[in-house]
C-alpha positions in Angstrom: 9.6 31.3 -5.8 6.4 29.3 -5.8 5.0 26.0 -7.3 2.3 25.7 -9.1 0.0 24.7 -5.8 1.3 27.6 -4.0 1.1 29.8 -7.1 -3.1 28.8 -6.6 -2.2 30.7 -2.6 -1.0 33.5 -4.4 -4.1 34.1 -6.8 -6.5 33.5 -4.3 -5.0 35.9 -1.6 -4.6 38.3 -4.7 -7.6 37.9 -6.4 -10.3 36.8 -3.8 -12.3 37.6 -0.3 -11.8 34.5 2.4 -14.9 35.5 4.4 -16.3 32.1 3.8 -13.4 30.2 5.6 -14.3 30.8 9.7 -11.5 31.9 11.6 -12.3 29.9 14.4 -12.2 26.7 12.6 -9.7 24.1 14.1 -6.7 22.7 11.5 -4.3 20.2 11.6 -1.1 19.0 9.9 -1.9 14.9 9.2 0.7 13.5 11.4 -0.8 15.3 14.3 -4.0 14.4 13.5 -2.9 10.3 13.3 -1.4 10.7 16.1 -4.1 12.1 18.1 -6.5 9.5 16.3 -4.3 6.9 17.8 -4.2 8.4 21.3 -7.9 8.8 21.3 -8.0 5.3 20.0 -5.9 3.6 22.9 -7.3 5.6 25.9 -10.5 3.5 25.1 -9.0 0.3 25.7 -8.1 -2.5 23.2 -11.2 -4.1 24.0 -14.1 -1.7 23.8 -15.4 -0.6 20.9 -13.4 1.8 18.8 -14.8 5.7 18.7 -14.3 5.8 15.2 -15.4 4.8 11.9 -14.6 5.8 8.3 -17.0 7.9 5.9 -15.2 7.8 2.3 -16.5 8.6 -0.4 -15.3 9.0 -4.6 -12.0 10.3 -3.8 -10.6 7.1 -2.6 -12.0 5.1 -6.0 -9.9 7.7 -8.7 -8.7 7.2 -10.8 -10.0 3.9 -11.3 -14.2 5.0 -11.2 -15.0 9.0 -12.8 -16.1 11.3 -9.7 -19.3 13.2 -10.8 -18.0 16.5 -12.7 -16.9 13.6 -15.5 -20.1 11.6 -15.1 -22.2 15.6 -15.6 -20.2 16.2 -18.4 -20.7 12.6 -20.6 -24.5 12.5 -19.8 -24.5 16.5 -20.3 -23.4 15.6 -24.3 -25.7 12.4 -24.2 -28.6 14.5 -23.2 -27.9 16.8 -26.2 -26.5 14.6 -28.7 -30.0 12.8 -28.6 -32.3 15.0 -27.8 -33.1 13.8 -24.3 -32.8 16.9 -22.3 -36.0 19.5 -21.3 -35.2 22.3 -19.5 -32.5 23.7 -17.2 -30.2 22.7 -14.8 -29.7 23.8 -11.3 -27.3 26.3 -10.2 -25.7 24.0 -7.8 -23.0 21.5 -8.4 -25.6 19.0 -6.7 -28.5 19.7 -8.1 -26.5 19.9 -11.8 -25.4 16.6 -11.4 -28.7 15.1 -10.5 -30.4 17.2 -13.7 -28.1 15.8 -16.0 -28.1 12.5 -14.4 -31.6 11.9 -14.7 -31.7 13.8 -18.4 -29.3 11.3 -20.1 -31.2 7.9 -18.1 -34.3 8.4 -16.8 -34.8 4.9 -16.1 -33.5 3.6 -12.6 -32.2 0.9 -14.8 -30.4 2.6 -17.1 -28.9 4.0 -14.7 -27.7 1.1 -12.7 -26.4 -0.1 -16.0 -24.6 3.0 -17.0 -22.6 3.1 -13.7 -21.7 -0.9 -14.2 -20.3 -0.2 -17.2 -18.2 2.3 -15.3 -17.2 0.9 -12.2 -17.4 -3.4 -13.4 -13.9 -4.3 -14.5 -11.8 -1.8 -12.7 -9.1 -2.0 -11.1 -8.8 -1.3 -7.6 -7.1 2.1 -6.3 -4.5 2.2 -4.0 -6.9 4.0 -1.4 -9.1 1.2 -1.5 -6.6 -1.5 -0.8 -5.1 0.7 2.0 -8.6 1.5 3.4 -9.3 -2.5 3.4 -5.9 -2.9 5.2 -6.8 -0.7 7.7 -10.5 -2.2 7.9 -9.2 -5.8 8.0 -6.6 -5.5 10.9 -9.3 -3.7 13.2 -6.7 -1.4 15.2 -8.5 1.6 13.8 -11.9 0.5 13.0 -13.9 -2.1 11.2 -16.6 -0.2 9.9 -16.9 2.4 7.1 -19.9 4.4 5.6 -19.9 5.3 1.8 -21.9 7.2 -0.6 -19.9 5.6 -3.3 -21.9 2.8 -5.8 -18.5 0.6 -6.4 -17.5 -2.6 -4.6 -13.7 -2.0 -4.5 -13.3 -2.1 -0.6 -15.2 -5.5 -0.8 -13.0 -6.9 -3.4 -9.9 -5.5 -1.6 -11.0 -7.1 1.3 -11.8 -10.5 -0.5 -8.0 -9.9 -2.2 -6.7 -10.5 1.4 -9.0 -13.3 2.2 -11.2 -11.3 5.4 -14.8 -11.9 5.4 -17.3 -9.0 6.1 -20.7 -8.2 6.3 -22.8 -5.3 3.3 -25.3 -3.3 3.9 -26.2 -1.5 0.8 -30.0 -1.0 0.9 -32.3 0.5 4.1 -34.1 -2.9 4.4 -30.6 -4.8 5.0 -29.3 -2.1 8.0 -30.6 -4.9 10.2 -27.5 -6.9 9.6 -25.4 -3.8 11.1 -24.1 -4.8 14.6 -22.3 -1.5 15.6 -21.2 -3.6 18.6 -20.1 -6.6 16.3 -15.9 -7.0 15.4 -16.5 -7.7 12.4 -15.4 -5.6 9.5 -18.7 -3.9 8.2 -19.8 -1.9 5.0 -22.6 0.1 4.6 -23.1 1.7 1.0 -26.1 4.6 1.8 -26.7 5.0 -1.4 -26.6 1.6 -3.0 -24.5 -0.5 -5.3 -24.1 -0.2 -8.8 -25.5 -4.2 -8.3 -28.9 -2.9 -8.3 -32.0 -0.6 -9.7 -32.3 1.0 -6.4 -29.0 3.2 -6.1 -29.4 6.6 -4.9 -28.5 9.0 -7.6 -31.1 12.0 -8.2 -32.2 14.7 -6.0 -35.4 13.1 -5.1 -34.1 9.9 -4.2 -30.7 11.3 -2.0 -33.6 13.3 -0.1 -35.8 10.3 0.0 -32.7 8.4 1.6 -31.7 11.3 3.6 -35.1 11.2 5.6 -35.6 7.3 5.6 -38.9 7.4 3.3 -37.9 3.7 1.9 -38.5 0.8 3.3 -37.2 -1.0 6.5 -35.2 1.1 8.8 -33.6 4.3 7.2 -30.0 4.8 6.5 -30.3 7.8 8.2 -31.5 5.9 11.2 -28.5 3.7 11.1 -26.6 6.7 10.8 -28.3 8.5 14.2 -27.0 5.4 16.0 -23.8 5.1 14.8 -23.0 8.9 15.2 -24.4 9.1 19.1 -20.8 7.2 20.6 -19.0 7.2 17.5 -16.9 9.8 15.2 -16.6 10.0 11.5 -13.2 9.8 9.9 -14.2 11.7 6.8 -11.6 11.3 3.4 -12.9 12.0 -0.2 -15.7 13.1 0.6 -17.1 16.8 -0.8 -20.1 16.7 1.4 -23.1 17.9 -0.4 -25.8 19.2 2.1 -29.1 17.4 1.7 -27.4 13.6 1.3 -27.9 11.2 3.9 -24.6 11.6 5.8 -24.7 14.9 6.1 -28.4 15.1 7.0 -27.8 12.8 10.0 -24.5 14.9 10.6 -26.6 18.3 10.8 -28.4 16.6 13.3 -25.5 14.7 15.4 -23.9 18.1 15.8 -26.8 20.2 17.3 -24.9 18.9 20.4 -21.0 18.1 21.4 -19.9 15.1 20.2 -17.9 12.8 22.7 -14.9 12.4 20.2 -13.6 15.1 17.7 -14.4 14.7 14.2 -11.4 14.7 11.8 -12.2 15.8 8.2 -9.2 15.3 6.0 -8.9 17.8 2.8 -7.8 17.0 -0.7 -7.0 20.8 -0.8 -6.7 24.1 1.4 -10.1 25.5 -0.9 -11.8 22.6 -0.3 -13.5 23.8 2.9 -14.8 26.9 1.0 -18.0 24.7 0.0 -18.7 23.4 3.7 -21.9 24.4 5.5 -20.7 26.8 8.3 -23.1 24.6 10.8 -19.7 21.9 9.8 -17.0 24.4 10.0 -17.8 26.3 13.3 -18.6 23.0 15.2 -16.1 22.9 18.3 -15.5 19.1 17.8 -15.1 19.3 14.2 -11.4 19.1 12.8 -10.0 19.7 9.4 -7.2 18.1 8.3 -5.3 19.9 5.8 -2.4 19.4 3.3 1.0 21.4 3.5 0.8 25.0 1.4 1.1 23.9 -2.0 0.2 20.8 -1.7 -2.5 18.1 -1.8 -3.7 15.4 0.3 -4.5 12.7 -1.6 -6.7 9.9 0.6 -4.1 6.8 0.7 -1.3 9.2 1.9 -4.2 9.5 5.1 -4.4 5.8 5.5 -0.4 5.2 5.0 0.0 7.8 8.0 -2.6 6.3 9.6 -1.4 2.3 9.2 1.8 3.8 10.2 1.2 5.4 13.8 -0.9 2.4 14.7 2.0 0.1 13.1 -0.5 -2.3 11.7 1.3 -5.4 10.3 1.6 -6.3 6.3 -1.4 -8.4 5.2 -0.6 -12.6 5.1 -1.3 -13.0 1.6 1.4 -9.9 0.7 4.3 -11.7 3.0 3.5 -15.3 1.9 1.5 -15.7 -0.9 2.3 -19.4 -1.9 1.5 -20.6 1.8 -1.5 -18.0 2.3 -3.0 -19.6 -1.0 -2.3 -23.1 0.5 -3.6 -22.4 3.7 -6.6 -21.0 1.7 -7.2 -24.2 0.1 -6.4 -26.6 2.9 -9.6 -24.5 4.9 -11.8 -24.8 1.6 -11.2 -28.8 0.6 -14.2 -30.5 1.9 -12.5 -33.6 4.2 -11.9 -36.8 2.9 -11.6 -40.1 4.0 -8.7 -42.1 3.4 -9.8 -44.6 0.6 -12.0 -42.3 -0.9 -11.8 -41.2 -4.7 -10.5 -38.1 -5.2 -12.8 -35.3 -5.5 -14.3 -33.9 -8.8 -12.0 -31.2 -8.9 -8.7 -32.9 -7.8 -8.1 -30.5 -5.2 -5.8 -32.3 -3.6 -3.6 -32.3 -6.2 -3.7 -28.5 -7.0 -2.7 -28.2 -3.1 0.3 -30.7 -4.0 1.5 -28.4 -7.0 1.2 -25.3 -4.6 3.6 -27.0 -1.7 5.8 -28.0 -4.2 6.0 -24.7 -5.5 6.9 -23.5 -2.2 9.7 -25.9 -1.6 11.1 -25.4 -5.2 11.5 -21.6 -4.0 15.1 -23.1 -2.5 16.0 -22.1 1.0 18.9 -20.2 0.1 16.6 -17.5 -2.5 14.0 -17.1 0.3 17.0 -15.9 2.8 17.8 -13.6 0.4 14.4 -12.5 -0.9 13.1 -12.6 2.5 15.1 -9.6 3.9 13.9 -7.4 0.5 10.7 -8.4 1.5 11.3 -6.8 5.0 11.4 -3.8 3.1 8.3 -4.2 0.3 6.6 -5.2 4.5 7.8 -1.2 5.4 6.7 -0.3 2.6 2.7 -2.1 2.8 2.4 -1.1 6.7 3.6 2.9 5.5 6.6 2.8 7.5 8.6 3.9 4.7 12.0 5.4 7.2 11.9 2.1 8.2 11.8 0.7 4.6 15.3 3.0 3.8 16.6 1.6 6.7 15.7 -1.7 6.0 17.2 -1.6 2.3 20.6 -0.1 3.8 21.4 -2.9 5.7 21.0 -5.7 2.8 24.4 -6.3 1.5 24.1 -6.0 -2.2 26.7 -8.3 -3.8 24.8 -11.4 -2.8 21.8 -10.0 -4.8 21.0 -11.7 -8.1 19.4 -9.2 -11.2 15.5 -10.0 -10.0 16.4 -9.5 -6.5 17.8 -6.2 -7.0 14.6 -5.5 -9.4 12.4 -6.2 -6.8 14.5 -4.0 -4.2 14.6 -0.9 -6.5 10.7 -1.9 -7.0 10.0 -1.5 -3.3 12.1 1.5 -3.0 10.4 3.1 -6.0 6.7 2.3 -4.4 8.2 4.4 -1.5 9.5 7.2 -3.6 6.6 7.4 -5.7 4.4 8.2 -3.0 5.4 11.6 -1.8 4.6 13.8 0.3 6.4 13.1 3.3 9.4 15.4 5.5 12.4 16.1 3.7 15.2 14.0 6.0 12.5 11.2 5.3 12.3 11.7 1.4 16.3 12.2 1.6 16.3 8.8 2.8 14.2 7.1 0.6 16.5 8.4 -2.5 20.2 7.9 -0.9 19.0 4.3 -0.6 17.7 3.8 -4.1 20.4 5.7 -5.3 23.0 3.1 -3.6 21.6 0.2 -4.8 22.2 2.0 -8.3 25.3 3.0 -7.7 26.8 0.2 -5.8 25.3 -2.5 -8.3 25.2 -0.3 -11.5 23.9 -3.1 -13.8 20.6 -3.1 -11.5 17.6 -2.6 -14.0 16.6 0.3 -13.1 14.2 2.6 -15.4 15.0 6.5 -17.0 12.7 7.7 -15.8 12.3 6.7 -12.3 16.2 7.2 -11.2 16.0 11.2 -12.7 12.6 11.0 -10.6 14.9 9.9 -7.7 17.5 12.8 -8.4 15.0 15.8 -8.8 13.7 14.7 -5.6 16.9 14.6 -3.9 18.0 17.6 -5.0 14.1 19.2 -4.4 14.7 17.5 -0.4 17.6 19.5 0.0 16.7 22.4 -1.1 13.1 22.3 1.3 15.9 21.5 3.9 17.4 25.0 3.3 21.0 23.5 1.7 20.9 25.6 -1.2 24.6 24.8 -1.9 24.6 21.7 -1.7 21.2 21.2 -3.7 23.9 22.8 -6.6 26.0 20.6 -6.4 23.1 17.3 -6.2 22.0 18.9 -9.7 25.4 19.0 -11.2 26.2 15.6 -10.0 22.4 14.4 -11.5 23.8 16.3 -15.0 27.3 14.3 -15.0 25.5 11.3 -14.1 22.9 11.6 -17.0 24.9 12.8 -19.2 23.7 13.1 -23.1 20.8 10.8 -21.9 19.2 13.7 -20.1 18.7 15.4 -23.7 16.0 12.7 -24.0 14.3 13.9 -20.7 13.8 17.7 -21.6 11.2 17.7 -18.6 12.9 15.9 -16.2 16.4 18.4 -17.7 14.2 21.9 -16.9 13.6 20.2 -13.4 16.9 20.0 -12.4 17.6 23.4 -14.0 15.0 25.1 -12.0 15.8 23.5 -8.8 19.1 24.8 -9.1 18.1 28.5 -10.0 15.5 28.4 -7.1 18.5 27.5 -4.9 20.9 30.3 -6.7 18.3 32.4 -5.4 17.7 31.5 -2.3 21.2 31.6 -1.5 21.2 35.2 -2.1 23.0 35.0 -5.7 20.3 37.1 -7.7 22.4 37.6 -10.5 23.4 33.9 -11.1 19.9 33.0 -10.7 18.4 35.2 -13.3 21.5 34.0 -15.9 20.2 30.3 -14.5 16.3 31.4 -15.1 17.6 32.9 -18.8 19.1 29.5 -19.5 15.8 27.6 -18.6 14.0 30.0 -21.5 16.3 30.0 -23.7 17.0 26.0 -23.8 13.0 25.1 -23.4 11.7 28.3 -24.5 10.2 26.7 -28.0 8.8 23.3 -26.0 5.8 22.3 -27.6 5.0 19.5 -25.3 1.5 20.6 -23.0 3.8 19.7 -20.0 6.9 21.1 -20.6 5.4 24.3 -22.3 3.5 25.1 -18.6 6.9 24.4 -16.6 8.4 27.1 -19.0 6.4 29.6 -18.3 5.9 28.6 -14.4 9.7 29.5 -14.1 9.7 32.3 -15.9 7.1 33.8 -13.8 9.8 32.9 -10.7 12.4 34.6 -13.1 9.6 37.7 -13.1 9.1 37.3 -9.1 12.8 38.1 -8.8 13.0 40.8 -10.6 10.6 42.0 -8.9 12.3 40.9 -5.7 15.5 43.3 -6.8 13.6 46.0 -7.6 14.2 45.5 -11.3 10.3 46.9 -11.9 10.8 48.0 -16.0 12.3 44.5 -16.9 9.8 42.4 -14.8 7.1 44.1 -16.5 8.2 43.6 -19.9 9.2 40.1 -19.3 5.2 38.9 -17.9 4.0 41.2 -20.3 5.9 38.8 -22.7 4.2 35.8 -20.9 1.0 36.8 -20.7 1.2 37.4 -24.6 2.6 33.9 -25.1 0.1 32.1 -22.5 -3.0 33.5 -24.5 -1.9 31.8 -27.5 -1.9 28.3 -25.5 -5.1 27.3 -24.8 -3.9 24.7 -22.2 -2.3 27.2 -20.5 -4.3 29.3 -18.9 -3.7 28.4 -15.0 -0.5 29.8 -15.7 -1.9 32.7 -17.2 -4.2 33.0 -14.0 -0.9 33.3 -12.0 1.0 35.6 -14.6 -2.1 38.1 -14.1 -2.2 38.1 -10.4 1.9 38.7 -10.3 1.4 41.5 -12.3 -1.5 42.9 -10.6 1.0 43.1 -7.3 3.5 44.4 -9.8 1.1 47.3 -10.7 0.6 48.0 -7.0 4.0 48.5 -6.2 4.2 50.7 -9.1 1.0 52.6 -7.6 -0.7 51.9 -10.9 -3.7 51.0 -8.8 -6.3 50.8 -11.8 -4.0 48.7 -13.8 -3.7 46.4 -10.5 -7.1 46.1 -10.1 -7.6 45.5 -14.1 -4.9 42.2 -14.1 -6.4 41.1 -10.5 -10.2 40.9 -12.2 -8.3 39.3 -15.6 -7.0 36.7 -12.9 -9.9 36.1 -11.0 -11.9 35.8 -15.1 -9.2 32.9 -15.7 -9.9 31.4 -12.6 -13.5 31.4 -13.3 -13.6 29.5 -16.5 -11.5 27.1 -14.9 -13.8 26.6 -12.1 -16.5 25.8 -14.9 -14.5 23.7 -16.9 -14.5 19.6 -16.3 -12.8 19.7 -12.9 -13.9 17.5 -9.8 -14.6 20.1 -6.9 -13.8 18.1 -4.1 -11.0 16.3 -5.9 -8.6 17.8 -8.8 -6.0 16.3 -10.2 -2.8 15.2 -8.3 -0.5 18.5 -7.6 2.1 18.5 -10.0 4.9 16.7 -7.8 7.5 15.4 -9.9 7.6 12.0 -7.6 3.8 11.3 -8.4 4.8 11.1 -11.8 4.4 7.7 -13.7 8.3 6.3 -14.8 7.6 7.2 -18.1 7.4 10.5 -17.3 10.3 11.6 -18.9 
């Protein structure tokens, strides 16, 4: 039985050749990366300079900015819609992008102006706010190194009141102190601010090789990389930009400190330079089979091992802001008239504010807020914990809100080990049922069950994973009727688990139920889960030796897939399973024939409006939104 990520494994070991992935390349789980970032980290001392500094680049800022295949696309249709383009586009993503870039604007201007109106006004990403936690407690490192145009690590920083120095032009790299502690940010290739942003071919080559004035980013760049490593997140690397020009040159010769590059997905080091990928001080980071690595689950592993502290303003936002405004009121003498702006009187309205809080609601709100602190610093075993030991009755309706709130920003997130998630969901689930008039939303609490029930069943308790889905179908009741997605879930789940436990029979009466129940979905969503478990249905047919049925059931899928135009990733996996259900037949030109329909599918994909470095989040039922269902 595989998910949908692990269903892209399958295709690709079916359907293509690996030789561009080097053997020798080094890879890492994340939590032994962090860790090894923090030991590296505290051998140095906390008083020397850290040996390591961030390199991020668009995938932090989705969903909130577009990452370039978006941005190709729009000024693609602008270029053509108006009659703006001449000639053709280069073969490479790069070079595309720059084409149809410059196509659409050809003014530097425009430009500028096109990517305000894109990144001006948005809101900030999780990613960003982590990254500036990280930045702003200094445990890690102050410094980071973009390509990206928007501000949002400045404004993230500014949200939790630390100053910091920009550099986003060559003639300001003079302000860089690399020996400085203060938290620094240096934008290579501009800011959307200004006509000068880096955008085109010619001008990320101009950058790359410092031909503007004052000292070159890629000067800045030698220095930084000859004691220092990069910490590299969301970031696809194209060759020929001015990170990984001064990279090439850095790694001519062993670096001091290895190099961690975390990976949104297992492909995504198919598109490295091999100069990157054979580099004996060069590590990737990768996400679990299956899965993705998304850039703030980096920084919540990484504010986690090196236990960084909530920000002020987060754990006491009334006093932060008054302290804020005590350090900001000019001084004034005693008989003097009040100042223009009656600032002394807003301070007034704030401390009242404080005191009207009551002593008795900040107790109680105080120890949920212990757990929303778990929750900011990443520690979210500690946030479970934290919510178990609050006795509920004394818990007015807001109160238990807000705990289910910080429980849910825990939940939501994903991506961690089972005993961990398991957790996480007996505790929301207790506040639920201990205080069953908690507000608590549809959609999140089935969230809460299919994960429970998906934790157990990654633990290997098939049986009891049963009996979690029966007791999330009693619980729903005729409500789950209304959540057909969130329904086939829990019916899957418990048909992987029928056949895990060895019960093939029950699980292919299970798998029948699924199509027969959901079989005529017409949602996008739902539609794709249908035919996802009926290729697991297929799988174990195959599994039992039960060749004649499996065939005619994916011949059956295939036919229904190519009618669905928003299907066809599932079609790409329905084609490889039967091209290994043709070789174990020995139907070896049939085989072949559904392999090269596969890899065809998988092709047009590729072409289609997808980010290279960054697709969109795996489908994890816990990164849903809570209206999900």
């Amino acid at each position: 039985m595989t998910s949908r990520g692990s269903d892209l494994q399958v295709i690709r070991h079916t359907c293509m050749d690996h030789g561009s992935v080097h053997p020798a390349m080094k890879r890492l789980p994340l939590k032994t990366a962090a860790a090894r970032i923090r030991e590296t980290r505290r051998a140095g001392g906390k008083r020397s300079p850290s040996p390591f500094f961030f390199v991020c680049g668009a995938g932090i800022s989705v969903p909130s900015v577009p990452l370039a295949w978006s941005i190709e696309r729009e000024c693609c249709s602008r270029a053509e819609d108006l009659g703006l383009s001449s000639g053709l586009p280069p073969d490479d993503d790069a070079g595309a992008y720059s084409f149809w870039l410059e196509q659409a604007y050809p003014d530097p201007d425009q430009r500028r102006a096109y990517f305000r109106s894109k990144i001006e006004r948005q809101p900030l990403t999780d990613a960003n706010l982590r990254l500036a936690h990280l930045l702003a407690d200094g445990a890690l490192s102050r410094l980071l190194v973009t390509p990206n145009f928007d501000d949002f690590v400045s404004r993230a920083l500014h949200l939790f009141g630390d100053a910091h120095v920009v550099c986003d032009h060559p003639a300001t790299t003079a302000r860089i102190d690399l020996d400085a502690d203060d938290v620094q940010i240096v934008h290579v290739h501009g800011t959307y601010w200004f006509y000068d942003l880096v955008n085109t071919d010619l001008e990320i080559h101009e950058r790359a090789q410092g031909m503007r004035a004052g000292p070159g980013m890629g000067e800045l760049l030698a220095d930084l990389l000859r004691a220092r490593s990069p910490l590299v997140l969301g970031y696809s690397g194209w060759e020929g930009d001015v990170i990984m020009t001064a990279l090439k040159r850095r790694l001519r010769k062993p670096l001091k400190h290895t190099l961690y590059w975390f990976c949104y997905r297992e492909g995504a080091v198919e598109s490295l330079p091999s100069w990157l990928c054979k580099h004996p001080n060069v590590c990737f980071v990768m996400p679990p089979e299956g899965e993705a690595l998304p850039a703030d689950r980096v920084f919540d592993e990484l504010l986690r091992v090196f236990k960084v502290d909530a920000p002020p303003l987060t754990r006491d936002p009334l006093g932060t802001f008054a302290a804020r405004l005590r350090h900001a009121i000019p001084p004034r003498p005693p008989k003097a008239p009040p100042d223009l702006y009656f600032f002394d009187d807003v301070l007034r309205r704030v401390e009242r504010a404080i005191k009207l809080a009551g002593e008795d609601a900040q107790r109680i709100d105080r120890r949920v807020d212990t757990v929303r602190d778990a929750v900011r610093a990443g520690r979210y075993d500690l946030a479970a914990r934290r919510a178990n030991g609050i006795s509920l009755r004394a818990l007015k309706k807001e109160q238990l809100a807000g705990l289910l709130d910080a429980l849910w920003a825990a939940v939501a997130r994903g991506g961690r080990a089972a005993s961990e998630d398991l957790r996480l969901y007996d505790a929301f689930l207790r506040v639920v049922d201990e205080r069953p008039s908690a507000p608590v939303k549809m959609g999140r609490l089935a969230s809460v069950w299919i994960g429970r029930a998906a934790a157990t069943f990654r633990l290997g308790h098939h049986r009891k994973t049963q009996r979690i889905v029966a007791e999330a179908i009693e619980a729903f009741g005729p409500d789950l009727s209304r959540m057909p997605r969130a329904h086939h879930r829990l019916l899957a789940i418990r048909a992987r688990a029928l056949a895990a436990e060895g019960r093939g029979g029950a699980a292919l009466e299970a798998y029948e139920e699924l199509l027969t129940r959901f079989g005529k979905a017409s949602e996008t969503r739902l539609r794709a889960a249908v035919v996802g478990s009926g290729r697991e249905r297929a799988a174990l047919l195959m599994k039992l030796e039960h060749y004649d049925e499996a065939k005619e059931h994916l011949d059956a899928l295939v036919r229904r897939s190519l009618r669905v135009r928003s299907l066809e990733h599932e079609l790409a996996t329905l084609y490889a399973l039967r091209s290994e259900l043709h070789e174990a037949l020995g139907n070896k030109d049939e085989a072949a024939e559904d392999a090269e329909r596969a890899t065809e599918v998988l092709a047009s994909l590729a072409q289609a409006p997808r980010p290279s470095g960054y697709p969109p989040p795996a489908s994890d039922p816990l990164r849903k939104s809570s209206d999900e269902f």
